[in-house]
Every structure is written in structure tokens, then in C-alpha cells.
N, C-alpha and C positions, 0 to 999 in steps of 0.2 A: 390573458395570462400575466398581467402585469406585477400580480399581486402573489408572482409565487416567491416565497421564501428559498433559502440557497439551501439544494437538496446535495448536491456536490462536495463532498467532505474532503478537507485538505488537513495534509499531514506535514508538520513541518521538522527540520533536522535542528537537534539541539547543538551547540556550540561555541566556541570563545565570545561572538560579539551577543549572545542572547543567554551567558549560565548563570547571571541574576538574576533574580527573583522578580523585580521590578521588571526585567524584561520581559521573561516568561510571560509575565501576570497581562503584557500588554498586546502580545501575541493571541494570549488566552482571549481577551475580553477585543481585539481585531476580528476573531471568526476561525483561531488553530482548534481543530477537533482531537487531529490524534500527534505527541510528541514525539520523534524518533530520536532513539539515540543510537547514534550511529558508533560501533564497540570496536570501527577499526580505528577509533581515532581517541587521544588520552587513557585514562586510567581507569579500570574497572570501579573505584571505588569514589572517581570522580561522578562516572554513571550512577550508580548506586543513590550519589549525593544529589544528584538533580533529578532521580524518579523521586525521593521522598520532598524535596522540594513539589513537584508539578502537583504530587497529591495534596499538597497543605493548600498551594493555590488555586486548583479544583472545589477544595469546602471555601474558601475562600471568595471565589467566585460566584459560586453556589450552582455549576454545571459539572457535569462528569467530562472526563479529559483521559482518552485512551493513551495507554504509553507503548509506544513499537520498540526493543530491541533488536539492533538491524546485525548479526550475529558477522565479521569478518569474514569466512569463508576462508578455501584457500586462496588465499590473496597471493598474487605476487609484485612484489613492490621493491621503489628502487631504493638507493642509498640517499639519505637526504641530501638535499643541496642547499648548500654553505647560504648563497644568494639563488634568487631568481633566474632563470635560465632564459633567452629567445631563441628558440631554434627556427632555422632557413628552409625553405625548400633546396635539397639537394646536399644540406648538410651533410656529412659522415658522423657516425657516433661510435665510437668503442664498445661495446657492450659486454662482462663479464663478469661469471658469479662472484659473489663473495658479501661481506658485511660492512662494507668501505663507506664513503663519502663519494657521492657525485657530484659531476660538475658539468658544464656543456656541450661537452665532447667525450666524455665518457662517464656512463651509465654503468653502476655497479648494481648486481640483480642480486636480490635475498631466496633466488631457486637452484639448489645446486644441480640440478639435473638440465638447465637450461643451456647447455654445448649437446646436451645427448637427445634433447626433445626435437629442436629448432632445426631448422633444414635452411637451405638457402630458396630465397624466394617466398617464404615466410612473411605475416605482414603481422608490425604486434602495433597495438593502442597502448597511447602514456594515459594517464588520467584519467576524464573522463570519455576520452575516446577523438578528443578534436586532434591530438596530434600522433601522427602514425608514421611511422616508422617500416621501412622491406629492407629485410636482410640480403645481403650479397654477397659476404664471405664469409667461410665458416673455417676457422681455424682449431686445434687441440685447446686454445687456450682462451677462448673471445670468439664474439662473433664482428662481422662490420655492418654498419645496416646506414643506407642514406634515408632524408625527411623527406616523406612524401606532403605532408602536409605539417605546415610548423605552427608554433605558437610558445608561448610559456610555459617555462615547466618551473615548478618552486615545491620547497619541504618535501615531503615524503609519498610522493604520486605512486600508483599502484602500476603494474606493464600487463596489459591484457595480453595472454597466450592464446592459440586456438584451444577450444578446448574438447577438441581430441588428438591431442597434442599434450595438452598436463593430463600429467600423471598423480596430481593430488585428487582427493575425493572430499566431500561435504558429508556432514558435519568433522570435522576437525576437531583435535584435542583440545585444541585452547576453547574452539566453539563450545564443546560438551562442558566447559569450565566455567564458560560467562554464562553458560544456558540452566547449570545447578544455581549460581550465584545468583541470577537473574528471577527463576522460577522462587527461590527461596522470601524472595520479596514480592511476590505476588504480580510477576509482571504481566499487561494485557496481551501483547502480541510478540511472537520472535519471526523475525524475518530470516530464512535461509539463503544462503546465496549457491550459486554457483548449481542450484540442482541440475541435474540432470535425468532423472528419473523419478518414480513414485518410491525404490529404491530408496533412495537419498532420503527422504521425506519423512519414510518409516523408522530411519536409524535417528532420528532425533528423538524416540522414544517416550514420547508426550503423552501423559492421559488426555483425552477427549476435553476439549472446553465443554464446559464452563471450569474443570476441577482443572485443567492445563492451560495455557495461554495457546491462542488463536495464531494457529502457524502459519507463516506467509511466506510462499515460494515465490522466488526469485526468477523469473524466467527472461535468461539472459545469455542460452547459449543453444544453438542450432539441435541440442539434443532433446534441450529443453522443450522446445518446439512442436520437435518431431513425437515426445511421451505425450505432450499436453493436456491428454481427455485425462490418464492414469495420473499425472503431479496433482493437477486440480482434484482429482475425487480423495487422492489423499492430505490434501491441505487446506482449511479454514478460508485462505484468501489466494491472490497470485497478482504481483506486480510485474508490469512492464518495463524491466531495466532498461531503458533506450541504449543506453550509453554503452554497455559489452554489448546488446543484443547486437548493437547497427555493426559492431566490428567483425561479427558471427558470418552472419546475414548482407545480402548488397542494401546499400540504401536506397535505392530503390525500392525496394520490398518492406524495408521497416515501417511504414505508415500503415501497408495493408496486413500484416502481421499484426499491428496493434489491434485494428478494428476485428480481427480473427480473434487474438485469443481475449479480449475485453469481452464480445457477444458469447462466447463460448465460454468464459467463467461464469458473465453470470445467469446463463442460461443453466448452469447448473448448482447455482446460488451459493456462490461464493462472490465476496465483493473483489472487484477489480482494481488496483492501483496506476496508476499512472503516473510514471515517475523519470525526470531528468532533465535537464536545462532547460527549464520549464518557463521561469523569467529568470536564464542568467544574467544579464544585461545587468537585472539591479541589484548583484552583489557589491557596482559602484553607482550604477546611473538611480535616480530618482523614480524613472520610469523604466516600463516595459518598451522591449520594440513591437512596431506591428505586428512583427511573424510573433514576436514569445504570445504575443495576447489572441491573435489567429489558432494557434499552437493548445494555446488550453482551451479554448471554447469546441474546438474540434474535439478534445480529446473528451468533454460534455458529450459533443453529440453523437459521437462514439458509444457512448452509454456508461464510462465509466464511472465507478463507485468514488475514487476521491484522485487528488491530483497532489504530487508532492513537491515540496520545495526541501532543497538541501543546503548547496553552498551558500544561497541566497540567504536562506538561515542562520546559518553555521558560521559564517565569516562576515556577511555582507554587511553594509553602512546602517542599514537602517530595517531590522527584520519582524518588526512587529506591521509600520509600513509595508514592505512585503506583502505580507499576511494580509492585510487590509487589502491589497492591489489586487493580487490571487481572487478571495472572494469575491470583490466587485464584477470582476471579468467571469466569474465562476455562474455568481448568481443570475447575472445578464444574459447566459449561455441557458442556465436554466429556465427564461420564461420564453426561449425560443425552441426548447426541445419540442420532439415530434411525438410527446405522449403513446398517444393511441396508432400510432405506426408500430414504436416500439414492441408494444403488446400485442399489437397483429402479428408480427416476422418473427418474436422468441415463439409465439403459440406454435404458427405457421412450421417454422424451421427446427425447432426445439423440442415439442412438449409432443412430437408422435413417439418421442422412446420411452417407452413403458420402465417404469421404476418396479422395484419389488418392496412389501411392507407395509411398514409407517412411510417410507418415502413417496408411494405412491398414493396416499393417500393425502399428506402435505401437499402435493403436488395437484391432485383434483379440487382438492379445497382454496386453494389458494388463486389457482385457475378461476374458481365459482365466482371465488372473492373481487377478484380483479373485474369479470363481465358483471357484476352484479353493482360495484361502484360505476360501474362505466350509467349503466345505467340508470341506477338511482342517485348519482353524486351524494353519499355522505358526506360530512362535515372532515370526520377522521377514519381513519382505520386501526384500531386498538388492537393490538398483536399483544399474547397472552404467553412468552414463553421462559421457560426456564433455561434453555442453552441459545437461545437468540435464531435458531434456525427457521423458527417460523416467522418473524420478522425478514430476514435474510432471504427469504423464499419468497413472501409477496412482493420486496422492496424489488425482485428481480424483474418485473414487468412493469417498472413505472407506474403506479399511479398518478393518478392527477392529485386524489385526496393526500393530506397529511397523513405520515405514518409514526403513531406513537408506542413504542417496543416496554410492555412492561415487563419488567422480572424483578425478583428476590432476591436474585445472586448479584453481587457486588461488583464481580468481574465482567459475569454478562454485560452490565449497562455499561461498562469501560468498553467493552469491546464495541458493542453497538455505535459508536462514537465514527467507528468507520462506515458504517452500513448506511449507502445511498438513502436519503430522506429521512433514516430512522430521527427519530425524539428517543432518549432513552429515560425511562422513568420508572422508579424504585419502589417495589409494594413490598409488605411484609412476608409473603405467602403467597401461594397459588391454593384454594380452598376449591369446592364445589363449583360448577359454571355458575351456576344463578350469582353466587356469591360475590366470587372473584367479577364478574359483569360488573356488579352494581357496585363493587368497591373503585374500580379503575373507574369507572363514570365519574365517581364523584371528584376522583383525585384528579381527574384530567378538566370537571368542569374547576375544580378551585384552582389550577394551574392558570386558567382561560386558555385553553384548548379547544372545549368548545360549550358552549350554552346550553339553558334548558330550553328545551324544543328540538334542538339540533337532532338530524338523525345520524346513526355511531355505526358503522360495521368492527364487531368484538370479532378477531378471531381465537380461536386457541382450541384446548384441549376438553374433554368435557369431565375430567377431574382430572386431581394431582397427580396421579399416578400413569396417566393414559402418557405415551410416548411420541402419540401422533397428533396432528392438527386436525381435530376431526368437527369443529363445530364451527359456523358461523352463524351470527344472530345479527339481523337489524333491529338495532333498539334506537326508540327517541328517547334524549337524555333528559330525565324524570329535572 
């Protein structure tokens, strides 16, 4: 397996030390698949300015480069701080609403509801969750709350509440504002935060990808958890926010929760994100630590669909490096996966719940597809679709073969950017099978994808119009 290519698609956060172009462009051409930009942080119309950026440096590059909108949610966040804060274990901190200025000992909160939510004994997360904070006294005007665990706090950190405890809901006004803005420029994915149900999901009010952008739930709070089969069947994707889930949830628990909802996304074929202090270490160090590089190779054998870097991105020394790091460790993970285990245990554990439709019919075909490369080892596996689902539905049982996702639609191959092992590759049309067969062969042998002689598993549909995955063909490539 030495010779496998890096199937693990990594998504990185756009930000101050990487929103030129030159850098972008270096991120791009290190191994970043999909951009985030992350909308709790600057100016909508700074966002705006570096999606039309990443697409010039996409033709530029000459690959497709998926762009995520990562939507704010109801955030709750504190009052900036003037300088950098260290907080103690055992510190005290003042804690009260309003639209102030924080400083190291007192935390001003932008929730005015947060005297009326908050109870004593309460435990809330600053940031990204490494420093937490238990409340002890609760007064008409303030709360008090000692450092359970301290660290740094600087600029405008966000305060994790329980959340069945906030009283705000997702999507959010300002949300539905960046998500017109957003959609109006074609964006490939929006990320929802804070869901908590399929609920939540549905009020974001998207048409269906490929005509909407590829919705990506957030699963980051114990409700979340608990809806998970109903978020996932109504959302495109589902990432693992480490960072509020672990303050939800014991940590203890948060590693086997990942491996849960990761096989159960995409056992229902949706790609799986993996996401949060993933290598923070080299927002300044050079290198990763043992555990961050342990950390992602696991979250590979996990099964997950890609791994994302944020702060490391966003602010760090050196984040095209990053990028470069991620991959290496990524790809390395990928030629020690367990393949054909994988594909035994999703059959196994997965594929006895009968679908209804076209879905069950993607599903037996796609099944065929997989035991039939096991068998035969193709070269590739040519997926034939116009909304990416039938790519996204084989990609879910690992193959060994490369998988190459053709379609028409522009955004399609943006999206597919995230999609475990996809290649995304752009044809004119989807015409007749014989047709559409013989035109992707040719495109993928003048790619060098693969040779004449090579033998090609084509899947897709057996015309334009069909909705379903309904044909497989082993052809050698003429």
C-alpha cells in the first residue's frame, strides 16, 4: 500500500497570517482541499473578498478548491481583552453581562440572559475549550466562578454555556444574513453551528445541492449527539467540533463519540469532518507534538472524510507549512488503513437498514461496486454524478481503487473537494451511458488516470434523467 495517494482531505481556516493571495496560493499547491472561512471573525465583506480570491487561485492552480462558510451560530463571547490574559488554577473571575472590555479578573459576557441561565455549579469553557471556569456565586448582578483549569485568554474568545442552558437557537439573524450574502456568491458549503436537532437544520432553508451549498452540521452539543441519525439525514456533511463537544460530554467519552458519529455519517454517506486542535502546537512551533500527529492518524483510522486545521491557519507562524505537515501525517495514516475491514463492518453494521427508492437502489449498486473492485482491482472507479451523491455513497466504504467523481455542475466538483478519495472532474454533460462512458474514459485517460488497457469500474446512472445509480459497467479503457 505504499503507493497510495492521500485520500484524507483537509480543510483549512482562512485568516490574518494566510488572506494573501501568495499565501493562499501556497496552502493551495501544500495539499488544502477545502478553505474555511470562518464568519465569527472580521468582516463579511472581507469573507466575500477572499472567496473571490481562492476561486481565481483554483483556475490558477488549475484544481477545484471547495470554499466552507463556517456560519457564527449563537456565539457567546466575551468582551475583548485590552492584552493577553494567564489565568491560575483557582483564580476568581468576575463574570457579568454587558458590552465592556475585559481584563483578568473580570469577564464581561455579550448574553444578557446570562444571571438568569447560569446556576451555581455551572462549568463554562473560554475558547476553545482548554480553559474552564465553575461557578460559585451567583449574585442579582454578576456571577463568581474560580479557574478550574487555566491558560491564555486574548482578543475576543467566545464562553461556552451548557447548552440546555442557552436560550438562543440556530440559525440566527445575523446567520440567515451571511447565509443570503454568502449563497448569493455561489458559495460550496455552510457550516451550522450549535445544531441541535434536524430542526435546526431544516430552518436554514437551502435548496438541495448541487442548486444550494452542501450543509454542514456541527455536532457539538450533547443534543446534538443524542438527534444524530435525524441531523445527519438532514445535512450534506457533519463535523466533530472537539472543542464544545468535549465541554458537553466527559472526556473521557469524546474519543469514543468521535469514532460513533464518524462510522455512522458515513455509513449513511455523508463525509465526516474532523475538527480542532488538531496540530495546535504549530500555531508557533515548527513541528507537531507526538500526541497532535497520533491525534490525526487516528482520526484517518477512524474513517474520517477530512481533518481540519483552524488557529494553525488563521493566526499561526507558518500555515502553508501547516498544511504541508497535516498532509504528510494524513497520507502516511492512509497507506496504513484497514481497507477491506472497513467495508466488511459498514456492510456488516450498516447496510441491513433497507432504504426506500432511488436511495436503495444507490445503495445495492454501490455495494456491487465495492465487492466487485475487491475483486477484480480496477484501475479506477469513475462515478457518474450530477449532485455528487453517487461518489459520496461509494467513497463510503473505502476502496482501495482511486475514485474519480465526474459532473457538469461547477459546484458539484467544488463540493466533492471534501469527499474521502474523491478526484473531482468536470465534463460537459451527462448524455446517454454508452456515451457519457466513453467520453469520461477518454478524459480521465488524458488526465493519466489511467491507460489503455486498464480496466475502469464506470458507475452512474443509465441516462440524464434517471435519479438513481442504477448501472455499473466494467470496461477496459479503449
Amino acid at each position: 500500500m505504499s503507493d497510495v495517494k492521500r485520500r484524507t482531505k483537509i480543510i483549512a481556516t482562512i485568516g490574518p497570517s494566510c488572506a494573501d493571495e501568495t499565501t493562499m496560493k501556497a496552502m493551495v499547491e501544500a495539499g488544502m482541499d477545502v478553505a474555511r472561512l470562518n464568519l465569527s471573525h472580521g468582516t463579511l465583506d472581507d469573507h466575500l473578498q477572499r472567496l473571490g480570491q481562492l476561486r481565481t487561485i483554483a483556475e490558477v492552480v488549475g484544481r477545484p478548491v471547495g470554499v466552507m462558510a463556517d456560519l457564527p451560530g449563537p456565539k457567546v463571547r466575551l468582551g475583548s481583552f485590552e492584552e493577553p490574559a494567564n489565568l491560575h488554577i483557582n483564580d476568581e473571575i468576575l463574570l457579568e453581562p454587558g458590552d465592556g472590555m475585559s481584563s483578568g479578573h473580570h469577564f464581561v459576557v455579550d448574553y444578557e440572559s446570562l444571571l438568569a441561565d447560569i446556576r451555581e455549579g455551572d462549568r463554562l469553557a473560554v475558547g476553545d475549550g482548554s480553559i474552564v471556569l465553575e461557578v460559585f456565586d451567583h449574585t442579582s448582578t454578576s456571577l463568581r466562578a474560580r479557574v478550574l483549569y487555566g491558560g491564555t485568554v486574548q482578543g475576543r474568545p467566545g464562553l461556552h454555556i451548557p447548552s440546555d442552558r442557552l436560550k438562543l437557537t440556530t440559525p440566527t439573524e445575523d446567520d440567515l444574513r451571511y447565509l443570503d450574502a454568502m449563497v448569493e456568491h455561489d458559495i460550496d458549503m455552510i457550516a451550522l453551528s450549535f445544531v441541535r436537532s434536524a430542526h435546526d437544520v431544516r430552518r436554514v432553508g437551502l435548496e438541495p445541492a448541487p442548486r444550494g451549498p452542501l450543509v454542514v452540521a456541527k455536532i457539538e452539543t450533547r443534543s446534538a449527539v443524542e438527534n444524530l441519525d435525524g441531523i445527519i439525514t438532514e445535512s450534506g456533511a457533519v463535523m466533530v467540533a472537539r472543542g464544545d463537544l468535549g465541554t458537553e460530554c466527559s472526556i473521557q467519552d469524546l474519543p469514543h463519540l468521535q469514532k460513533s458519529i464518524i462510522a455512522r455519517c458515513i455509513a449513511l454517506g455523508r463525509p465526516a469532518i474532523t475538527a480542532t486542535q488538531m496540530l495546535e502546537s504549530m500555531i508557533s512551533a515548527p513541528s507537531p507534538t507526538r500526541a497532535e500527529a497520533s491525534d490525526v492518524a487516528n482520526a484517518v483510522f477512524d474513517g474520517t472524510s477530512a481533518v481540519m486545521l483552524s488557529a494553525e491557519t488563521a493566526i499561526g507562524r507558518d500555515p502553508a507549512h501547516v498544511v504541508a505537515t497535516m498532509a504528510s501525517i494524513a497520507q502516511r495514516a492512509d497507506q496504513e488503513f484497514n481497507y477491506d475491514q472497513w467495508g466488511r463492518q459498514l456492510k456488516r453494521d450498516h447496510l441491513a437498514e433497507r432504504q426506500a427508492g432511488d436511495l436503495a437502489v444507490t445503495d445495492t449498486m454501490t455495494l456491487a461496486t465495492w465487492q466487485a473492485a475487491k475483486e477484480i482491482q480496477p484501475k479506477a472507479i469513475c462515478c457518474i454524478s450530477r449532485s455528487g451523491f453517487t461518489v459520496r455513497a461509494i467513497a463510503r466504504f473505502r476502496p482501495e481503487a482511486p475514485i474519480l467523481g465526474f459532473t457538469p455542475e461547477d459546484r458539484t466538483m467544488r463540493q466533492l473537494t471534501m469527499s474521502w478519495g474523491a478526484t473531482p472532474i468536470k465534463i460537459d454533460r451527462i448524455d446517454d451511458n454508452v456515451t457519457t462512458v466513453h467520453n469520461v474514459l477518454e478524459i480521465a485517460k488524458a488526465q493519466g488516470h489511467i491507460r489503455a488497457g486498464d480496466i475502469v469500474a464506470v458507475l452512474g446512472g443509465s441516462s440524464a434523467s434517471v435519479n438513481a445509480t442504477d448501472t455499473l459497467r466494467m470496461v477496459r479503457c479503449p
